[in-house]
N, C-alpha and C positions, 0 to 999 in steps of 0.2 A: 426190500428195495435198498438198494445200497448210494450212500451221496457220492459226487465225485468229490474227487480231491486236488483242490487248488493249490498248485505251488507256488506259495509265498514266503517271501524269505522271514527268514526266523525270525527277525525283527516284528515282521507286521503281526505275526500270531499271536504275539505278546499282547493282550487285551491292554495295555495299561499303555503301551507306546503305540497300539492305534487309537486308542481312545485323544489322546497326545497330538496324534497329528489330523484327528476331527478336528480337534477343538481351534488349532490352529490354523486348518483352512477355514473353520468358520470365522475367527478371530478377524485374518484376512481379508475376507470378500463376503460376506453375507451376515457382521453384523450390524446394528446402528454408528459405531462409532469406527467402523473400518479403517484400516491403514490409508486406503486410496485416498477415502473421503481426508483422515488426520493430515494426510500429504497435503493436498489443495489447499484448506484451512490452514496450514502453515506458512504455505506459501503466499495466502491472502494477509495472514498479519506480515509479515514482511512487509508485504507492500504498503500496506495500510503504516506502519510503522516510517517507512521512508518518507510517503505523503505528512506524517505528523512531521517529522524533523526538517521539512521543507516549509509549512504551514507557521509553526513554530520561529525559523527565521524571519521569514517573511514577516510574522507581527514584531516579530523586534525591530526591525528596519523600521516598520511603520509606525512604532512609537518613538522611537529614534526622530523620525522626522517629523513630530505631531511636537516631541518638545521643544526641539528646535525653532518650531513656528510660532509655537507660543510664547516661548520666550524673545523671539525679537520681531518689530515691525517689520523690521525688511526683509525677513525672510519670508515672511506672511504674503508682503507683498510680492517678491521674487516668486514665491509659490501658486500665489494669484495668478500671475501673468503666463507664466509656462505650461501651467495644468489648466485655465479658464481661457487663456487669450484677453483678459483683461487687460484697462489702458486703462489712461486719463482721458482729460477730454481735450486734451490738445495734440493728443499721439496719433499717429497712424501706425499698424501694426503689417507688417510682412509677414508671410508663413512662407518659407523655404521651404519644400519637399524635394527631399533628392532620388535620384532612380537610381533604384539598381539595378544592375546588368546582367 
C-alpha cells in the first residue's frame, strides 16, 4: 500500500521549522500564559497604574488640606462650615443650590 503524497512547501517538511511553528501556535493560543491572555493583563496594569496616579494625587490634596486645618483655627472652622453646614448659635445658615440647564 502506497501513502499519498502531500504537497507541502519545502519549508514545512523541515521537521525542525514545523516543529517551530507547533510550538508557536501553541505559544499563542493554548498555553497558560498566552499572548491574548499577556495582552488583557497589560492592558489591566495600565489601567490600574492610572487609577494609582489619580489616587496618589488625590491623597496629596488631602493631606495638603488636613495640614492646613490643623495648623490654623480658622481654617478648621471655614472647613466646618462648608463641609458640615455648621454655625453658631446666633447664625442662620442659607444653602444656595443652583440648577443647571
Amino acid at each position: 500500500m502506497k501513502l499519498p503524497v502531500i504537497n507541502l512547501p519545502p519549508l514545512l517538511k523541515n521537521k525542525y521549522i514545523l516543529s517551530l511553528v507547533v510550538f508557536g501556535v501553541w505559544v499563542t493560543f493554548f498555553d497558560q500564559n498566552n499572548l491574548w491572555d499577556r495582552a488583557k493583563l497589560s492592558s489591566r496594569i495600565n489601567q490600574l497604574e492610572k487609577q494609582k496616579h489619580h489616587y496618589e494625587v488625590e491623597i496629596e490634596q488631602n493631606e495638603r488640606k488636613l495640614s492646613e486645618i490643623k495648623e490654623s483655627p480658622e481654617s478648621l472652622e471655614k472647613f466646618a462650615r462648608e463641609q458640615y453646614l455648621m454655625k453658631k448659635k446666633n447664625e442662620d445658615i442659607f444653602v444656595v443650590i443652583e440648577k443647571e440647564d
